[in-house]
Residue frames relative to the residue before (quaternion, step in Angstrom):
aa qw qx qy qz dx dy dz
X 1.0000 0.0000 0.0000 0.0000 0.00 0.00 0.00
X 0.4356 -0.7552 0.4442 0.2061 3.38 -0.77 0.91
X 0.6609 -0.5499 0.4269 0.2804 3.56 -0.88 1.16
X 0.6722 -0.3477 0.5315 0.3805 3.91 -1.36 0.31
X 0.7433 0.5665 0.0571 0.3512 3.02 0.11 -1.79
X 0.7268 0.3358 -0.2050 0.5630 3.61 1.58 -0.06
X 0.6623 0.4812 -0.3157 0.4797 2.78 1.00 -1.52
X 0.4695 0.4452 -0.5500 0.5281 4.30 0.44 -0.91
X 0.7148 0.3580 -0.4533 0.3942 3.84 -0.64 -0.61
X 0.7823 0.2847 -0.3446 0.4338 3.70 0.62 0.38
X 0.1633 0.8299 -0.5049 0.1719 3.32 1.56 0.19
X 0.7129 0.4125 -0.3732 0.4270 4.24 -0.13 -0.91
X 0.9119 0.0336 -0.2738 0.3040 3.57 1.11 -0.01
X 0.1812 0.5999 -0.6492 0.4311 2.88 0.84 1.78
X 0.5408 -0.4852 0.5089 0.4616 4.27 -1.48 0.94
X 0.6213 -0.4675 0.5567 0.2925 3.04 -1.68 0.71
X 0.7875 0.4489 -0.2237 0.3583 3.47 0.69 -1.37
X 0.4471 0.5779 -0.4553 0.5089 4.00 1.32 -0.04
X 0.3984 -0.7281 0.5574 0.0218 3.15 -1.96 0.56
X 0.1761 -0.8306 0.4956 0.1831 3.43 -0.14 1.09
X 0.2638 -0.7069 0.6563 0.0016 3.27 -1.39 1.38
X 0.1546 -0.8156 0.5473 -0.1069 3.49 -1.38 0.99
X 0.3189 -0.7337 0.5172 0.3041 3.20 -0.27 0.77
X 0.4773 -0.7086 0.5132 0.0819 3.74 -1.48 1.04
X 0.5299 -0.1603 -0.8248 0.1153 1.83 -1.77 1.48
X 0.4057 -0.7372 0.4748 0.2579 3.98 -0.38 0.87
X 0.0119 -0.6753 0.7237 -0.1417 3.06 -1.70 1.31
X 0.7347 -0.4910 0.3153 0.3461 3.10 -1.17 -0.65
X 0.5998 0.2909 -0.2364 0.7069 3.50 1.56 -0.47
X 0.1607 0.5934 -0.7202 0.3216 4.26 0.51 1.18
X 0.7245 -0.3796 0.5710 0.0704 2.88 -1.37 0.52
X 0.4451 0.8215 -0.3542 -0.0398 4.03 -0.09 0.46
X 0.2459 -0.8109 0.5195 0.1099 3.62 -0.71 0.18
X 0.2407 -0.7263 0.6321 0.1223 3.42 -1.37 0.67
X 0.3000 0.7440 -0.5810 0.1373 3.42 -0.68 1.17
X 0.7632 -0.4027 0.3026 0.4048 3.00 -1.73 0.07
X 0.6588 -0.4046 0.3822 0.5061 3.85 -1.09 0.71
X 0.8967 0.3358 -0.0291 0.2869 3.32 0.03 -1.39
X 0.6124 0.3642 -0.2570 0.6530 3.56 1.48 0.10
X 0.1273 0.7818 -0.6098 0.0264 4.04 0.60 0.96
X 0.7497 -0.4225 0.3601 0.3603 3.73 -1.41 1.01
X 0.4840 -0.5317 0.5882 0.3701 3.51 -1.28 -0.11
X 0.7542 0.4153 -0.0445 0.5067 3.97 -0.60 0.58
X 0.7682 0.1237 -0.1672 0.6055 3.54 0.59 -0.64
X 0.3113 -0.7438 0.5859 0.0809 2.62 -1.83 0.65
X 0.6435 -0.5638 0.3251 0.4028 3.73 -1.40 0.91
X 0.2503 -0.6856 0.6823 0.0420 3.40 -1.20 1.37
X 0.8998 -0.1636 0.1264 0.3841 3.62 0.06 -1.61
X 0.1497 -0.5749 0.6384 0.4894 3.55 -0.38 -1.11
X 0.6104 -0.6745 0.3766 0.1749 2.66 -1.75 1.19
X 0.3711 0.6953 -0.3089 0.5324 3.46 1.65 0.24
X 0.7281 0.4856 -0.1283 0.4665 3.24 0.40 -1.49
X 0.4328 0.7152 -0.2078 0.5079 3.30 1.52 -1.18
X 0.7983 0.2633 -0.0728 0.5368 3.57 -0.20 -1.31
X 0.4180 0.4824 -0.5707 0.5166 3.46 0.68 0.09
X 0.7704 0.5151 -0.2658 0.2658 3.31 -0.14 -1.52
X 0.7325 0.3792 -0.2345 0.5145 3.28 0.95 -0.83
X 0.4678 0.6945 -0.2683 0.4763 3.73 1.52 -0.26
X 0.7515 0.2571 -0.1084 0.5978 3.43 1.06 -1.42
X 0.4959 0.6240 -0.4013 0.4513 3.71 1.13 -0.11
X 0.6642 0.4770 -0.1958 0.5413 3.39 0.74 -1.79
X 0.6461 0.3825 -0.3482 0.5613 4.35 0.39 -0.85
X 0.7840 0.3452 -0.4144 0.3073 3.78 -0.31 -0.70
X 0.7560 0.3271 -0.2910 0.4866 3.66 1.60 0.41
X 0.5816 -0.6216 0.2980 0.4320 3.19 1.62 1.66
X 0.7975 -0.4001 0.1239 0.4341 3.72 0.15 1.39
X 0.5732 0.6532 -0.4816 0.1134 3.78 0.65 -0.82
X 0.6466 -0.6213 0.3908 0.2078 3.66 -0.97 0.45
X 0.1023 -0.7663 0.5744 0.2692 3.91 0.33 0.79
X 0.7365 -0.4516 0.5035 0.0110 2.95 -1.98 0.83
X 0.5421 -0.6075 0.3331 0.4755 3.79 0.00 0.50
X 0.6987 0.5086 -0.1990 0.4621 3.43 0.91 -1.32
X 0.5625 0.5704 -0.3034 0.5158 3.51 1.34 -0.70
X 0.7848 0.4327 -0.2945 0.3317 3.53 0.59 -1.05
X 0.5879 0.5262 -0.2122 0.5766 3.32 1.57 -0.17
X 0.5697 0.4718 -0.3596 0.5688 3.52 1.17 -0.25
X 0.6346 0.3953 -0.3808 0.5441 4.00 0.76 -0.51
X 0.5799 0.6496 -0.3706 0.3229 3.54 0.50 -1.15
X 0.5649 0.7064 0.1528 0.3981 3.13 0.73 -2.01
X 0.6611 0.3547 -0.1313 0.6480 3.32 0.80 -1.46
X 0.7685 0.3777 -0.3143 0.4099 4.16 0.04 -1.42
X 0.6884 0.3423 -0.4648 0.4391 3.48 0.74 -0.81
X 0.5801 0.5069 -0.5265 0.3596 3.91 0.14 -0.24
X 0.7508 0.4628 -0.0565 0.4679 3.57 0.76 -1.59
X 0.2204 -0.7485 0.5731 0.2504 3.47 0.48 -1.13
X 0.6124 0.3546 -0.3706 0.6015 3.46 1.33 0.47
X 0.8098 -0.3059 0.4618 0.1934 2.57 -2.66 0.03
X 0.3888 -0.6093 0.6082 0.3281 3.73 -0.34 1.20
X 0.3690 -0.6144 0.6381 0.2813 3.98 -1.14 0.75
X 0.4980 -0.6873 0.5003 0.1709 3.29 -1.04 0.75
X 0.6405 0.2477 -0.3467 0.6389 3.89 1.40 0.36
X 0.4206 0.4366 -0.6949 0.3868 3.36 0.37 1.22
């Protein structure tokens, strides 16, 4: 099973409409899966949609004037909204 921390590195082709699952407490080497809303892995638990996802890394990547997050970054924003429901702050 692919890691948190991989799967985001495939995030533009995973359906917008599928739900990434993670194994708890989430990090970057969690455990993760893409599935359907309603059919979530055994073990992991709901993190995002994969929509919602790319927001994050969309509004992450613009509030620091275009720059590209980092594998470890994209999971730190990810990570950050589902815990928070907000926007990682861009001077953290």
């Amino acid at each position: 099973m692919p890691s948190l921390l991989d799967l985001l590195q495939s995030l533009e082709e995973q359906p917008a409409e599928a739900v990434i699952y993670a194994a708890k407490p989430w990090t970057a080497a969690s455990d993760a899966a893409v599935a359907a809303f309603d059919a979530p892995p055994h073990d992991l638990a709901y993190l995002l949609e994969v929509e919602l996802a790319q927001d994050v890394l969309d509004v992450w990547s613009s509030w620091r004037h275009g720059a590209r997050p980092s594998p470890l970054e994209k999971c730190q924003a990810v990570i950050h909204y589902a815990e928070h429901d907000a926007y990682l702050d861009a001077h953290r």
